[in-house]
C-alpha positions in Angstrom: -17.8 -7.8 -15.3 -14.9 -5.9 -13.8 -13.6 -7.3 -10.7 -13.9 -5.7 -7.8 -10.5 -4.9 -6.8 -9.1 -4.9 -2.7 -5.8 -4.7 -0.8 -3.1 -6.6 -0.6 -2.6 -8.6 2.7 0.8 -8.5 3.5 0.9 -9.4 7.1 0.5 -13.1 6.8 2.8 -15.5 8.1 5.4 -17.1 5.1 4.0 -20.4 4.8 0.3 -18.7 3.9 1.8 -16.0 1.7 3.6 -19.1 -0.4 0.3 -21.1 -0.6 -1.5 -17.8 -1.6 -3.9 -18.5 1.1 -5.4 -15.9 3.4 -3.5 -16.5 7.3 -5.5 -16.2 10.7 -2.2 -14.5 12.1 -2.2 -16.0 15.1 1.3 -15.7 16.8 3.9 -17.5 17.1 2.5 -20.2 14.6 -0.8 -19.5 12.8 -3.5 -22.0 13.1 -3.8 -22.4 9.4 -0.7 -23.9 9.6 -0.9 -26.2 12.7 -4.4 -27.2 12.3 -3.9 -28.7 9.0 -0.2 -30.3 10.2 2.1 -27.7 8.4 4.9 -26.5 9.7 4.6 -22.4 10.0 7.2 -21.0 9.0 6.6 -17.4 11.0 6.2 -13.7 10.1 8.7 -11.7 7.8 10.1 -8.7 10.2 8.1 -5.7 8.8 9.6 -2.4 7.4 9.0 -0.2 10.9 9.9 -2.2 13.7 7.8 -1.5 17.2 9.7 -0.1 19.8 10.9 -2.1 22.7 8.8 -0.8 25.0 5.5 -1.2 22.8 5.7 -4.4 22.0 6.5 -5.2 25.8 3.3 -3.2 26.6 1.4 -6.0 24.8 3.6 -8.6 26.3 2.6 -8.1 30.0 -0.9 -8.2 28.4 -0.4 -11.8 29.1 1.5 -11.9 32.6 -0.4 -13.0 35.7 2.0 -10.3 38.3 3.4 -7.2 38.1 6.9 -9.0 39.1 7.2 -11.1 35.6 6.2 -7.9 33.5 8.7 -6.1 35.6 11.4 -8.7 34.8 10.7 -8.7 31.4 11.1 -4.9 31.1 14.6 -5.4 33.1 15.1 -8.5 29.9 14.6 -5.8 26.8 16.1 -2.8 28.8 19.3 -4.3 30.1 20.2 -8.0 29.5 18.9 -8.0 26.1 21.4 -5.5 24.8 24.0 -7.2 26.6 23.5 -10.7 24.8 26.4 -10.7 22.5 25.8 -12.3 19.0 25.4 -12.0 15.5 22.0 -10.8 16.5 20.8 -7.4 16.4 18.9 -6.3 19.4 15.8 -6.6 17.8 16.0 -11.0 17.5 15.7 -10.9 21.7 13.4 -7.6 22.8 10.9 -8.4 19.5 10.9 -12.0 18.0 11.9 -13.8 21.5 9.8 -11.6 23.6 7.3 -12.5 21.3 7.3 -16.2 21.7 7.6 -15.6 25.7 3.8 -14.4 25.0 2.8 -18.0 24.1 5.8 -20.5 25.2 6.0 -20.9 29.0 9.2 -21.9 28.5 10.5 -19.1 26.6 8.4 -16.7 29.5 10.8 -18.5 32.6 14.1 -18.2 30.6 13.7 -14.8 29.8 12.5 -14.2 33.7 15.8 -16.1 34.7 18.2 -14.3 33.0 16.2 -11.1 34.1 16.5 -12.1 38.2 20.5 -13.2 37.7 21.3 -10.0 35.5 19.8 -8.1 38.3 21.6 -10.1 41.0 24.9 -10.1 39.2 24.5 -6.0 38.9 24.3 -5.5 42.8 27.0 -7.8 43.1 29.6 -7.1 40.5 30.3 -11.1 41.0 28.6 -14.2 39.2 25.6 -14.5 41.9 24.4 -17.9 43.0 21.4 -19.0 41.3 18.7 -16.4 43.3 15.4 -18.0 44.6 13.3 -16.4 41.8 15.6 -17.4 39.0 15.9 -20.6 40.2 12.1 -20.9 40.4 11.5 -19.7 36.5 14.4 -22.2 35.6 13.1 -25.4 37.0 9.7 -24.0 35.5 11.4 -23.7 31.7 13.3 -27.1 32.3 9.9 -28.9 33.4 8.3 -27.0 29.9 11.0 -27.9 27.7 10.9 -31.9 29.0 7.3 -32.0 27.6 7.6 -29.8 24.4 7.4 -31.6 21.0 8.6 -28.5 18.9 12.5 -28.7 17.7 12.7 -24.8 17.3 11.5 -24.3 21.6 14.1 -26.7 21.9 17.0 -25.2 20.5 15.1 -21.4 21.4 15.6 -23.2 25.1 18.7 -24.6 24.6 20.4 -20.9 23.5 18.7 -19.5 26.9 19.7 -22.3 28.9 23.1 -21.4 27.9 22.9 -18.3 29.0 21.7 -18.8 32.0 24.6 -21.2 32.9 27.0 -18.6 32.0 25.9 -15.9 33.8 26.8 -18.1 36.9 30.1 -19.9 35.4 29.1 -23.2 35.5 30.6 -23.9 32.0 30.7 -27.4 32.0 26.9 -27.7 32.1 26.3 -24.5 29.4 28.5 -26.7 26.9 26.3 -29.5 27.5 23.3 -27.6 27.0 25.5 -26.3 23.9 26.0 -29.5 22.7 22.4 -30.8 22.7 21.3 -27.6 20.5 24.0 -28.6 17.8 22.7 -31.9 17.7 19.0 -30.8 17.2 20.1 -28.4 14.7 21.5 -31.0 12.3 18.4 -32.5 12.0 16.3 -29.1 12.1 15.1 -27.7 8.7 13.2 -24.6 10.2 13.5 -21.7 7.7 13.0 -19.5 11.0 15.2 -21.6 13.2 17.5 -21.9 10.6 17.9 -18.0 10.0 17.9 -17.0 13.9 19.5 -19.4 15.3 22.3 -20.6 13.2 24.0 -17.6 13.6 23.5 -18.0 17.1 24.4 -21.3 17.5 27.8 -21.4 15.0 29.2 -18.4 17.9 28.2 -20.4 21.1 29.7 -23.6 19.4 33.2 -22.6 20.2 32.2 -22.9 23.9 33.6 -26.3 23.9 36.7 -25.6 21.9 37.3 -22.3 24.7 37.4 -25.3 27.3 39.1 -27.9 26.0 36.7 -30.5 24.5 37.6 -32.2 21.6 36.7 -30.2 18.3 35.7 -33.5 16.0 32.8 -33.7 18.0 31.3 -30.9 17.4 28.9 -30.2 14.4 31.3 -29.5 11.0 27.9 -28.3 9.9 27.2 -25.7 12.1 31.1 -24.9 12.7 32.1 -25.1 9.0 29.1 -24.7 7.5 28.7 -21.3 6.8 29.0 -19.3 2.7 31.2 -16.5 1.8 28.9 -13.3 0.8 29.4 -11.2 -1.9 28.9 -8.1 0.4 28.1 -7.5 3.8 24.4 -5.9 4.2 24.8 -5.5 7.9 26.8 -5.9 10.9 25.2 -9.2 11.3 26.6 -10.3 8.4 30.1 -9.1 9.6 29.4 -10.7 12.9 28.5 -14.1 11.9 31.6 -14.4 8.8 33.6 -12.9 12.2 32.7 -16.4 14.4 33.0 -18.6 11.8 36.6 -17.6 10.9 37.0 -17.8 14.8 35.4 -21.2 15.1 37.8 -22.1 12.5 41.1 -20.7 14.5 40.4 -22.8 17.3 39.4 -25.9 15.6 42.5 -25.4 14.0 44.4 -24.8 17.2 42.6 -27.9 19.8 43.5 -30.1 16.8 47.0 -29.3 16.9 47.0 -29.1 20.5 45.8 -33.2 20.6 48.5 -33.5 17.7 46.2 -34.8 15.0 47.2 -34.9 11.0 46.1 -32.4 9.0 48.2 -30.1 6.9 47.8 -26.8 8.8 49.8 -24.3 6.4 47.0 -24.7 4.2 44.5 -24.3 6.7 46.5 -20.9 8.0 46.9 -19.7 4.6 42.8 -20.2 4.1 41.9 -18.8 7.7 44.0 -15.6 6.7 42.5 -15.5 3.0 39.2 -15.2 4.7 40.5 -12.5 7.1 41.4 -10.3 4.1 38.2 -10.8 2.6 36.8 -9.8 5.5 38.2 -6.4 5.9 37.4 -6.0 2.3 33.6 -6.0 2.8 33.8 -4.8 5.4 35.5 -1.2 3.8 32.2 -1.2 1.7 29.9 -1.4 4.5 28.1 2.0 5.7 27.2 2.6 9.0 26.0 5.7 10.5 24.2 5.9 13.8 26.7 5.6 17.1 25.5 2.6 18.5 26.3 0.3 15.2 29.8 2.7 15.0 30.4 0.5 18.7 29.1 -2.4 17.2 31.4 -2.1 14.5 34.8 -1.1 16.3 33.6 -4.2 18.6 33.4 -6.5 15.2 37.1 -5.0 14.6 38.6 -5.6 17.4 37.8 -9.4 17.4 38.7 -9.9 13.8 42.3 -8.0 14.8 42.3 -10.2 17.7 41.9 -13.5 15.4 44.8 -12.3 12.8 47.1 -11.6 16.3 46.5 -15.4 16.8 47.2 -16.6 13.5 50.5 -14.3 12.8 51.4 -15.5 16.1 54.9 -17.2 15.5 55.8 -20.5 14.7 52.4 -21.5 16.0 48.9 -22.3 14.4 47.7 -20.5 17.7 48.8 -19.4 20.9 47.5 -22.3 22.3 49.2 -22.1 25.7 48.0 -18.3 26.1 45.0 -16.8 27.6 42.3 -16.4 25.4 42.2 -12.9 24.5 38.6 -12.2 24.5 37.8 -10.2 27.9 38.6 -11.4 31.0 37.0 -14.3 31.3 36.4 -16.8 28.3 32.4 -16.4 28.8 32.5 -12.6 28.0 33.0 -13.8 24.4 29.0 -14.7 24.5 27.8 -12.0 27.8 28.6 -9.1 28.1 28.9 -8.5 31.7 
């Protein structure tokens, strides 16, 4: 008897598609998954990515006001972009604004950032923390006290981050900072591990940008990153890009507290991995205008790095400004 043949599902979440099992699809984790105490391990982006402002059509689907679907439309139009990273666009107006949908926590962030991005824009100075922004906050922190799920935690940490920024208080963002490093080294995710990494190996050289001491921060996270054969997008330049900075300043805070370590060899390495950079990078194509910024942006901070190393008689120049915008937090918001 011939078997009747049908189509493919390809829309399942990864954990279903591995067991070869047919997935319910429910968003952010499927119950499939959850019901039967596996962890999901989320959707595989799709070929033709929704636009912005579709998926956020579906978003405010599940917003009680006008006001939060407002502010989220304010998140994907003009914070989002602004979040610098080794994340496209597409990891905070798609995959976070999809997790706002179901994670109260995620929803407040998201609306913070929104309200102090909006503040900060009339101001043209780091705003203090407005009424609705701090109302979302203290709503995410209550959320995140109670959650049980290490990848909202770390999702919350990266926002909380953020948010701290945006106003300058940097000693309480590298806290927050420090506390996501220390959840990510016990975290084996496969999504959390693939978004927020990357995200997490650039914002760990907020402590090294203000003085804390650099063995105590995550030599998995910091270090912890493998040489690619090519680069397949300016993420991949991006993230090679912070980890040869996270390196720089390791290399300089250590010298700074006048530890042992033989820094010629660590130079010599920091400026091997500069060349190699540039050498992917000549066989990277990019086309549209926007990743032509992105990649003069990527260019500039690698130049900015080999400055620092060729810098003489130094490992660093230490006692100089940082060189990344005007103020050491531009290096993760773009103002």
């Amino acid at each position: 008897m011939v078997r009747k043949g049908s189509k493919k599902v390809r829309t399942g979440c990864i954990t279903c598609k591995v067991r070869r099992i047919k997935c319910d699809e429910t968003r952010p984790c499927c119950r499939r998954c959850t019901n039967t105490g596996r962890n999901c391990d989320g959707y595989a982006p799709q070929g033709r990515q929704p636009t912005p402002a579709a998926h956020l059509a579906v978003t405010c689907q599940y917003l009680r006001t006008k006001t939060e679907c407002r502010g989220l439309q304010y998140f994907c139009e003009v914070a989002a972009p602004r979040l610098l990273g080794p994340k496209s666009p597409y990891f905070w107006t798609h995959l976070v604004m999809q997790l706002s949908e179901s994670e109260p926590v995620v929803k407040h962030s998201l609306l913070a950032i929104s309200s102090l991005y909006e503040t900060q824009e009339a101001q043209k100075t780091p705003p203090a923390m407005p009424s609705l922004a701090l109302q979302h906050y203290n709503s995410a922190i209550q959320g995140l006290k109670t959650t049980q799920s290490d990848v909202l935690a770390l999702l919350g940490c990266i926002l909380f981050t953020c948010i701290e920024l945006l106003q300058s208080n940097n000693g309480t963002a590298i806290r927050h900072c420090a506390h996501g490093i220390a959840i990510m080294e016990r975290c084996n995710n496969p999504w959390a591990r693939e978004h927020l990494v990357p995200i997490f190996r650039r914002i760990s050289v907020l402590p090294l940008l203000f003085g804390s001491d650099p063995t105590e921060l995550s030599r998995s996270i910091v270090l912890g990153f493998v040489i690619p054969s090519k680069f397949d997008s300016l993420e991949d330049a991006q993230v090679m890009t912070d980890d040869i900075f996270n390196r720089l300043k390791r290399l300089c805070s250590l010298k700074k507290q006048g530890l042992h370590f033989d820094q010629d060899i660590e130079r010599e390495y920091i400026k091997s991995l500069l060349e190699r950079w540039q050498f992917l990078m000549k066989g990277l194509n990019v086309h549209a205008a926007a990743q032509a910024d992105a990649r003069r942006r990527i260019q500039t901070e690698h130049d900015m790095i080999l400055d620092d190393l060729d810098y003489p008689q130094d490992v660093a120049p230490c006692s100089k400004e940082i060189p990344w915008g005007s103020r050491k937090e531009e290096y993760f918001i773009n103002e």
